[in-house]
C-alpha positions in Angstrom: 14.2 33.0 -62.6 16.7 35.7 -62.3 17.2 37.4 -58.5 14.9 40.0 -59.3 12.2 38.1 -60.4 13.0 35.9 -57.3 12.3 39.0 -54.5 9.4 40.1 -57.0 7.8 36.8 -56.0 9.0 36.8 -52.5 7.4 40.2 -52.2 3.8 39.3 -53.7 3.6 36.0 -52.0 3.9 37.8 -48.4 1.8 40.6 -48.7 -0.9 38.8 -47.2 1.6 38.0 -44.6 3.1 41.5 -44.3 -0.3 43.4 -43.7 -1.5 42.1 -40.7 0.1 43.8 -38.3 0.0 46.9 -39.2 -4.0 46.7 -39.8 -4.0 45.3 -36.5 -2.5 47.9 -35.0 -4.7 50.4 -37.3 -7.5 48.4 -35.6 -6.7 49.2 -31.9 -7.7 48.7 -28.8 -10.5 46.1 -27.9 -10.3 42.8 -25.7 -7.0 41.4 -24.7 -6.6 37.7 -26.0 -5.4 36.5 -22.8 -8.0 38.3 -20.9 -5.6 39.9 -18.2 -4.1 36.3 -17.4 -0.7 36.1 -16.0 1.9 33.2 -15.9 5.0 33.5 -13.2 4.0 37.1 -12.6 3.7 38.6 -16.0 1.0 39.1 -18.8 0.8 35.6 -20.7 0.9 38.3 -23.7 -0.5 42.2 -22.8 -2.9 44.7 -23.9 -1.4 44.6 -27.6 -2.8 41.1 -28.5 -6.7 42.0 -29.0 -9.6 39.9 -30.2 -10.4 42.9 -32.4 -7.1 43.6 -34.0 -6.5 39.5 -34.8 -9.8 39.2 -36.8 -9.1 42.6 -38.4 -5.6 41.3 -39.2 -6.6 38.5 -41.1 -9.4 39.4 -42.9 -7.0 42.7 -44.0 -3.9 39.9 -45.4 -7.1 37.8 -46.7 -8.3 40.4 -48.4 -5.4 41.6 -49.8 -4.9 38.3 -51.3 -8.0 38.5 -53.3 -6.8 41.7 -54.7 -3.3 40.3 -55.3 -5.4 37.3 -57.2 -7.5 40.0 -59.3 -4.2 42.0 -60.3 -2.0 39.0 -61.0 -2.1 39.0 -64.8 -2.4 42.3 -65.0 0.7 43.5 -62.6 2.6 40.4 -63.9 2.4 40.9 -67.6 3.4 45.0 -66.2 6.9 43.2 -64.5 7.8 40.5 -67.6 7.1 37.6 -64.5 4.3 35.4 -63.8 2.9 35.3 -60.2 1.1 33.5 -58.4 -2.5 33.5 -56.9 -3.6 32.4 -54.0 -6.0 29.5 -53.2 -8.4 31.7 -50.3 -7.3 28.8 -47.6 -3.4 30.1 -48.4 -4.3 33.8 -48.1 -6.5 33.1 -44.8 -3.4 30.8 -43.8 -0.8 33.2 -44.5 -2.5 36.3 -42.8 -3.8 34.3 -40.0 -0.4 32.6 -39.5 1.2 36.2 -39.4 -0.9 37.2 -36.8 0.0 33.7 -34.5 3.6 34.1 -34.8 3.3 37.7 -33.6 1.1 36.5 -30.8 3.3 33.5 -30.2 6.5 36.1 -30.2 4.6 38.4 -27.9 4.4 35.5 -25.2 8.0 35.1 -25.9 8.8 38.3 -25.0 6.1 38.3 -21.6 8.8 34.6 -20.5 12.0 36.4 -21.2 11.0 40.0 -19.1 10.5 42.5 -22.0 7.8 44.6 -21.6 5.2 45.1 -24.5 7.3 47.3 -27.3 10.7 46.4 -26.1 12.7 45.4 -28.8 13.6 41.7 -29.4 16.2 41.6 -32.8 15.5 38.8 -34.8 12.3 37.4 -33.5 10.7 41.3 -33.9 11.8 40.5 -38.0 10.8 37.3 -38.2 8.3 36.1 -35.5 5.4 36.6 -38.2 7.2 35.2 -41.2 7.1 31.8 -39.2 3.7 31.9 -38.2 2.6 32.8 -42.2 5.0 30.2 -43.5 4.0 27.3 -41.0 -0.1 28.0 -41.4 0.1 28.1 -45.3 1.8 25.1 -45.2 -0.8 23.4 -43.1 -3.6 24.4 -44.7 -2.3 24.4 -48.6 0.4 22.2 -48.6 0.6 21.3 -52.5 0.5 25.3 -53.6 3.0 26.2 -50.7 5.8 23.7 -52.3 5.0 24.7 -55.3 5.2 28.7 -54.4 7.6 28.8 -51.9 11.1 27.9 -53.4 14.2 27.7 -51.8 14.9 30.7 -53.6 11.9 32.8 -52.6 12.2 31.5 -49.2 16.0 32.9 -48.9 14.7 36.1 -50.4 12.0 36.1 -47.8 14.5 35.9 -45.1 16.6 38.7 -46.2 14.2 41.1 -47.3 12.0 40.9 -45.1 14.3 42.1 -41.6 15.0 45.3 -43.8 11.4 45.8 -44.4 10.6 45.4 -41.3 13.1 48.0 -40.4 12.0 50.7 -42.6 8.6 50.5 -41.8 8.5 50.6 -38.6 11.0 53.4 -39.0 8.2 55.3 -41.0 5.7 54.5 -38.9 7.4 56.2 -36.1 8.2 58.8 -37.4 4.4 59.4 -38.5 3.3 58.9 -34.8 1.5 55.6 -35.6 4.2 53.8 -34.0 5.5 54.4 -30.0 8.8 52.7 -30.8 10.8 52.6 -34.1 11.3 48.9 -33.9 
C-alpha cells in the first residue's frame, strides 16, 4: 500500500477514536466521574470527566463506526483503496478506549499539578490514541492485527499530534474551546 493509502487507512480506522472527545465536550456538563474525590490534595480527575459526556462519547465513536461500516464500499471504491469495517466490539472498543485514555491522562495531569486545561505536550496528542489502541485490542484482537499495521500505526502516530493541533486550534477560535491546546 502506498503512503497515501497508508494515512487514508490510518485516518478511517480512528475516526471512531478521534470523535469522542469532542462529542464529549459537545455533551457538557453533568456528574463528575470521581464525584468530587480528591487524592494528596487535588481532584483525582475534575469537573471535565462527566458520566454524561463518557457515555455520549462512546456511543458518538460507536456510532460513527457504523456509518464508516455503511460507507466503506462506497467511499473506498471513491479513493481506489479498500477499507476496513469495523466489528461493533472494535468501534465500541476504540471509542470507549479513547474516552479512558483521556480520563486516565486527566488523572495524570491532577498527580503532576496541572490544573484542568493546562497543557501537557505529548500526552494531550496522544493520551486517547493509547486508550483506543489498547481497548480494541482487548476486545478484537484478531481484526486489530489484522487492521492496525506497523505502517498505519506509524501513520497514526504522526498524524494524529498535527490533528490534534489544528483542531483544537479551530475549536478555539470558534469559542467551543477555552484553550487552543
Amino acid at each position: 500500500m502506498d503512503l497515501v493509502g497508508v494515512v487514508v487507512t490510518a485516518l478511517w480506522v480512528m475516526g471512531p477514536a478521534y470523535i469522542p472527545n469532542n462529542a464529549a465536550v459537545l455533551a457538557g456538563g453533568g456528574r463528575p466521574i470521581d464525584g468530587g474525590r480528591t487524592l494528596g490534595g487535588s481532584r483525582l480527575l475534575g469537573d471535565g470527566k462527566t458520566w454524561r459526556g463518557t457515555a455520549v462519547g462512546t456511543l458518538a465513536g460507536t456510532g460513527l463506526a457504523l456509518v464508516l461500516n455503511a460507507l466503506a464500499t462506497t467511499v473506498g471504491a471513491a479513493l481506489g483503496y479498500s477499507l476496513p469495517t469495523f466489528p461493533l466490539v472494535a468501534g465500541f472498543g476504540l471509542a470507549l478506549g479513547a474516552m479512558l485514555g483521556d480520563i486516565g491522562a486527566s488523572f495524570v495531569k491532577r498527580r503532576s499539578g496541572r490544573e484542568r486545561g493546562a497543557a501537557f505536550p505529548g500526552l494531550d496528542q496522544l493520551d486517547f490514541v493509547v486508550g483506543a489502541l489498547l481497548v480494541a485490542l482487548v476486545v478484537a484482537p484478531g481484526w486489530f492485527l489484522a487492521t492496525f499495521t506497523r505502517p498505519v500505526l506509524v501513520a497514526i502516530v504522526v498524524v494524529t499530534p498535527l490533528l490534534h493541533v489544528v483542531t483544537n486550534g479551530i475549536a478555539y477560535l470558534l469559542g467551543v474551546k477555552n484553550e487552543p491546546w
